[in-house]
C-alpha positions in Angstrom: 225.3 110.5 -109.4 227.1 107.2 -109.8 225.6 105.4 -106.6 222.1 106.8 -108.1 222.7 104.6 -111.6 223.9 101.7 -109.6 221.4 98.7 -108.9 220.3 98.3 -105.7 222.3 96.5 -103.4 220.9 92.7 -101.7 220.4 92.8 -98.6 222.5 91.2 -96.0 221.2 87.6 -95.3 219.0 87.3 -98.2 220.9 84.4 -99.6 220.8 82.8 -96.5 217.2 82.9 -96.7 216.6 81.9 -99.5 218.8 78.6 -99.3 216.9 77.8 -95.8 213.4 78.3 -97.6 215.1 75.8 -100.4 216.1 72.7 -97.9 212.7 73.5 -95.9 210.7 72.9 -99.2 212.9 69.7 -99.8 212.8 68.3 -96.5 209.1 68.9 -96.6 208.4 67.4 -100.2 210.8 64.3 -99.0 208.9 64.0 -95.9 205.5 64.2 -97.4 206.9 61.3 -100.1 208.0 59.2 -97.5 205.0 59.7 -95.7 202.8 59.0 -98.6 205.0 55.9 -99.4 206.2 54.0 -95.8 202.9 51.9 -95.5 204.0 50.8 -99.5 207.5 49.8 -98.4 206.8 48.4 -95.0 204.1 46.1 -96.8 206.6 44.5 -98.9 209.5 44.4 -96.6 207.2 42.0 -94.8 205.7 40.5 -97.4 210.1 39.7 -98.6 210.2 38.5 -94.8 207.9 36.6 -95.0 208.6 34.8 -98.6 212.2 34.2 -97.5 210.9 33.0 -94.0 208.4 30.6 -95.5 211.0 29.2 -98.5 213.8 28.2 -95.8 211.4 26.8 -93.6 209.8 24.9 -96.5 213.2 23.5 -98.0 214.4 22.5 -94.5 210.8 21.0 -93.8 211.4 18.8 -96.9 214.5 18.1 -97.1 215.1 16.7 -93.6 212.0 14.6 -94.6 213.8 13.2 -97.3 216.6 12.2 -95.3 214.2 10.8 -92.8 212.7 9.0 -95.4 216.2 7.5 -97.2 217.0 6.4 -93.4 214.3 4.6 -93.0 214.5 2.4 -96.2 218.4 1.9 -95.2 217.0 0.7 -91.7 214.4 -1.9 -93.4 217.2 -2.7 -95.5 219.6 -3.7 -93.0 216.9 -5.4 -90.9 215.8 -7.7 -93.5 219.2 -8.5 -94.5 219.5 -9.8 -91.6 217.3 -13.0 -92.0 217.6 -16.3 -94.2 215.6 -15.3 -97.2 216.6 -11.3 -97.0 220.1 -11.7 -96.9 219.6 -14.0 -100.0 217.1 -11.1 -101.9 219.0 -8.0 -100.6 221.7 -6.3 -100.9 222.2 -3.7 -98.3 225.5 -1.6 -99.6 223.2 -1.5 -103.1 220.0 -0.3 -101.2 222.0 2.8 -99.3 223.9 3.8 -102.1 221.1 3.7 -104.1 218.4 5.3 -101.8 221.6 8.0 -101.5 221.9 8.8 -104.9 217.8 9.3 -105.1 217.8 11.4 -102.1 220.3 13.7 -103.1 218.8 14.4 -106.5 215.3 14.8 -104.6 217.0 17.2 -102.0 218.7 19.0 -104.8 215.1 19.4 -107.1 213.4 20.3 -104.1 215.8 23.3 -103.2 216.0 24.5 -106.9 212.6 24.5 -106.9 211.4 26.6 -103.5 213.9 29.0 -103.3 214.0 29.8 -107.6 209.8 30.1 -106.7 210.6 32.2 -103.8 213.2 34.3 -105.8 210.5 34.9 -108.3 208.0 36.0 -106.0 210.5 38.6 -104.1 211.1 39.8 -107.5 207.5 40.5 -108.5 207.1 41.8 -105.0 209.6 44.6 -105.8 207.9 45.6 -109.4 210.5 43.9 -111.4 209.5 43.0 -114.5 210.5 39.3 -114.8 209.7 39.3 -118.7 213.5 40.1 -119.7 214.8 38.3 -116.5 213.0 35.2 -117.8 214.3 35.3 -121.9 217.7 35.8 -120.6 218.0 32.9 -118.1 216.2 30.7 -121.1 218.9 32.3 -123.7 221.9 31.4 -121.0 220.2 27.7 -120.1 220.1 26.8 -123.3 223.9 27.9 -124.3 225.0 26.1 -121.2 222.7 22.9 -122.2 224.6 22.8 -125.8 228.1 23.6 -124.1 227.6 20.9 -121.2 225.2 18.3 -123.3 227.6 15.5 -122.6 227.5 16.4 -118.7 223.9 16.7 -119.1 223.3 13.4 -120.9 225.4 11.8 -118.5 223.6 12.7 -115.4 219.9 11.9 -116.9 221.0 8.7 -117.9 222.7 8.0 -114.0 218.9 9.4 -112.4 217.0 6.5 -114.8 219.6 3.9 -114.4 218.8 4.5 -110.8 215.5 4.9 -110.8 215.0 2.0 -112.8 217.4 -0.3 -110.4 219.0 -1.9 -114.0 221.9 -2.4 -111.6 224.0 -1.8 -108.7 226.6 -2.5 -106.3 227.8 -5.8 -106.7 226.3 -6.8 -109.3 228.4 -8.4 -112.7 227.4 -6.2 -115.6 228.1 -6.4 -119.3 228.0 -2.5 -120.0 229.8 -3.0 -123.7 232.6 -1.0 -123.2 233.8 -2.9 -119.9 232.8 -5.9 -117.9 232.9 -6.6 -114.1 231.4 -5.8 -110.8 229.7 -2.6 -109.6 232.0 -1.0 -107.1 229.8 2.3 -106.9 226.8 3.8 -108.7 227.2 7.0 -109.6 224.8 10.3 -111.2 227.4 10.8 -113.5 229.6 7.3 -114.1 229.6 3.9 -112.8 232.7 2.2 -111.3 233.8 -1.3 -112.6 236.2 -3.4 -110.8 237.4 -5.7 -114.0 238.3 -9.3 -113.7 242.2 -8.3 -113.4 241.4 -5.9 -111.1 241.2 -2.8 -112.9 239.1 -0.1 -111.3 236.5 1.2 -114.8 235.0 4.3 -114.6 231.9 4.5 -116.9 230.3 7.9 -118.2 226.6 7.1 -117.7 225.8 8.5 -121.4 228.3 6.2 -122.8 226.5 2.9 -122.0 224.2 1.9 -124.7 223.0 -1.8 -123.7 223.7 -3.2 -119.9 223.7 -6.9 -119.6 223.2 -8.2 -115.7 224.3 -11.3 -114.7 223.0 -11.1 -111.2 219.4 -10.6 -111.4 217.0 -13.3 -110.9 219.2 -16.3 -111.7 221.9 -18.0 -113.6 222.3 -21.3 -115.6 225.9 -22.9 -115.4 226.4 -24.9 -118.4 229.0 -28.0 -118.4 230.0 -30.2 -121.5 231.2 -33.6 -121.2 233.1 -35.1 -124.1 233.3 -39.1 -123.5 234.4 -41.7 -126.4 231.7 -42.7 -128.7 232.1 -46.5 -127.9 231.4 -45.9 -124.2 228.4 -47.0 -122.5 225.7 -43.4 -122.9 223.2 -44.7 -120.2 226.0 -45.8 -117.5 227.3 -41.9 -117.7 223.9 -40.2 -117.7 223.5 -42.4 -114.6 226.9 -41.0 -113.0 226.5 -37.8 -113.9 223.2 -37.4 -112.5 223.8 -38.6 -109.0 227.0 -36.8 -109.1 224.3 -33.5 -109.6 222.2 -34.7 -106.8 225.3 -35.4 -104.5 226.5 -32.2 -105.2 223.2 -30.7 -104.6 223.3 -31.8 -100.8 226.4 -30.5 -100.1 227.8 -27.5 -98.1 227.6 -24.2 -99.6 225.9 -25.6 -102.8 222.6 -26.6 -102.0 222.3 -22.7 -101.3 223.7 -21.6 -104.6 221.8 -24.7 -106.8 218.4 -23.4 -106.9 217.3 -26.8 -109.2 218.5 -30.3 -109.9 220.9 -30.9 -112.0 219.9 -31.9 -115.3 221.2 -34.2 -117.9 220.2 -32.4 -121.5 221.7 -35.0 -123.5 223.6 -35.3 -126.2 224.4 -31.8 -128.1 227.5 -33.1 -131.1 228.0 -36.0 -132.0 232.0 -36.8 -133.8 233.4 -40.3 -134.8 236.0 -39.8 -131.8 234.0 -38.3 -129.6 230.2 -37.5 -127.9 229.0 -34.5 -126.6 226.9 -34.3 -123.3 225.1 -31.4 -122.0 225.0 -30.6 -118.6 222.7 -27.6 -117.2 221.6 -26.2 -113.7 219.9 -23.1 -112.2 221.9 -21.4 -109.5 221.7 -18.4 -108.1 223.0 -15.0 -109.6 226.6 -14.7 -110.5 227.1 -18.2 -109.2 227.2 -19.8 -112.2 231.2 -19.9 -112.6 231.9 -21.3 -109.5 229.5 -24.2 -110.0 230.8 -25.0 -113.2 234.7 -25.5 -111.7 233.3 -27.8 -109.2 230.5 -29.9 -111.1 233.3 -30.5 -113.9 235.6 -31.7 -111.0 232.9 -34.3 -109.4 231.8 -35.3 -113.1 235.6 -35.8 -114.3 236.3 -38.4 -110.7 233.2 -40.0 -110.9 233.8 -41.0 -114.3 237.1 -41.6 -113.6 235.7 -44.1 -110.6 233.5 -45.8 -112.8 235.9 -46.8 -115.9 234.7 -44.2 -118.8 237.1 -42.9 -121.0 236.5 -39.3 -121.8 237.6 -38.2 -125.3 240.5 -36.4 -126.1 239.8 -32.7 -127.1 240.1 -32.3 -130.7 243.0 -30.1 -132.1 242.2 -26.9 -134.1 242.2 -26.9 -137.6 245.7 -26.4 -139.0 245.4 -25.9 -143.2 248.5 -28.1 -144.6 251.4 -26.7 -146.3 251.1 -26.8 -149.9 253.1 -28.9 -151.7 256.8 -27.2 -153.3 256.3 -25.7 -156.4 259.2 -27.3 -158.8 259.5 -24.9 -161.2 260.8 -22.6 -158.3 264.1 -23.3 -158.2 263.8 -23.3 -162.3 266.1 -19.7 -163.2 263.4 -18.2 -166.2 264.8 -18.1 -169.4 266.9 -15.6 -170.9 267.1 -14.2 -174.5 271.1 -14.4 -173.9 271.4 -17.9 -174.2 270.5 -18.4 -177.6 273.4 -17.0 -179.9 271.2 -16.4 -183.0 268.8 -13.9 -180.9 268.6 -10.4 -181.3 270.3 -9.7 -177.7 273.1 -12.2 -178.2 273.9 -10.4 -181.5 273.6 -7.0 -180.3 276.1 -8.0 -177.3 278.5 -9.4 -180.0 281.7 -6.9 -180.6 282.7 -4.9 -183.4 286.0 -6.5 -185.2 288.2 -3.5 -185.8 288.8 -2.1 -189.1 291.8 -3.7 -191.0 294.0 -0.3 -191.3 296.9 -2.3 -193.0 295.5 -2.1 -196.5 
């Protein structure tokens, strides 16, 4: 009676069965999606290949032609230094570093460029949507653009100062907040070596104005003061050939690129006359001719009997004269006896207590 009521038992091995018939259906629907899907995934696993292939080949294509390129202008450089009028118009350490500093910022735009493209293009390949990829790397560009402007400005003002060729290495620049030579030219700053020999280092963004004394030419300047009673004509006349002998002599006939010239006469004082003296010479040269066309001017001068004038002394204001009533005391209300004060400071007599 009770094994009537009972359920029927499960056969032996049904579970078994039914868990076999459960991985054959899963093995056969994961086959038949694999199946249905392999020509999707080979296509663009080769099509990645093939992206990545052509991007490194690409960037390696371009920058070693860059390099090439940058080598070649160093070479021409070099070459044409080596002759009379190049080593005059060129400067080879200015041309390589130069030519450097462009050809790393072309190698550098040129890799950002192929392989973000080719990063793109793997993406799209793999059904990402780049919508959200693309707001967020414009959201985090510009944060890092606000938190790194300075960086920023810096480096876009080193590529145009560069590209422009305002100055470079060894060249005497004005830059405002220093003055020297161009030791290196940076993307970021500049290095200054100062007239004392400190070692400047400019941020690119900082320089507002840049004043070059080494392009094209210079003008050195000289001032002659002579007395007024000497002879005006007799010192043009020395001072001229003194120019013209110094203009045929070892190095500078190289560094006076024009005669020099006799202005004329630019103040005029009872003790004294003022004569201008100006030449051309070439760039950052100017200082050096000045020392040496003062020296010739001062013996020929010398040689010839005029009397230069003595330098007049600064301005001094005179001492005002002593003011008398200084050592005057100012008056007091004490020392008359019939004022207020005096009578106030007078003493009580005491009271007569005899009475």
């Amino acid at each position: 009676m009770f094994w009537s009521a009972s359920p029927a038992a499960t056969p032996p091995g049904a579970h078994r069965r039914a868990s076999l018939d459960d991985a054959t259906e899963k093995a056969t629907n994961a086959a038949g999606w694999v199946e249905e899907n392999w020509a999707t995934w080979l296509t663009s696993a080769l099509q990645i290949a093939l992206i990545i292939i052509i991007a490194v080949i690409l960037r390696h294509v371009i920058r070693r032609t860059i390099t090439k390129l940058i080598e070649r202008m160093n070479r021409t450089a070099t070459a044409a230094q080596g002759t009379a009028l190049g080593g005059l118009l060129v400067n080879a350490e200015r041309r390589r570093q130069r030519s450097e500093a462009i050809g790393s910022v072309l190698r550098s735009v040129a890799s950002f460029v192929i392989m973000g493209t080719a990063a793109l293009t793997v993406l799209s390949v793999l059904k990402i949507n780049l919508a959200p990829l693309l707001a967020s790397a414009g959201v985090a560009g510009v944060a890092i653009g606000f938190g790194a402007r300075n960086l920023v400005t810096d480096f876009l003002s080193g590529v145009f100062m560069i590209l422009e060729d305002q100055y470079g290495v060894g060249d005497e620049i004005d830059a405002g907040v220093a003055t020297g030579t161009v030791v290196e030219v940076g993307l970021r700053v500049t290095k200054l070596r100062g007239p004392n020999g400190a070692i400047w280092y400019i941020r690119n963004g900082e320089v507002k104005r840049i004043g070059n004394l080494s392009q094209g030419w210079s003008t050195a300047t000289v001032d002659v003061m002579i007395a007024p009673d000497q002879d005006l004509d007799r010192a043009r006349e020395i001072i001229t050939a003194t120019g013209e002998e110094m203009s045929k002599a070892e190095p500078w006939n190289e560094q006076l690129w024009e005669a020099v010239e006799v202005l004329g006469l630019s103040e005029v004082h009872l003790d004294s006359v003022t004569i201008s003296v100006s030449a051309k010479t070439m760039p950052g040269k100017a200082p050096g001719i000045e020392r040496e066309l003062r020296w010739r001017i001062k013996k020929a001068l010398d040689t010839e009997g005029i009397t230069l004038a003595p330098r007049p002394l600064p301005d001094t204001p005179e001492d005002p004269a002593p003011d008398p009533s200084a050592a005057v005391a100012a008056p007091s209300a004490l020392a008359s006896p019939t004022s207020p004060q005096s009578l106030a400071t007078t003493p009580i007599p005491p009271p007569n207590l005899g009475k």
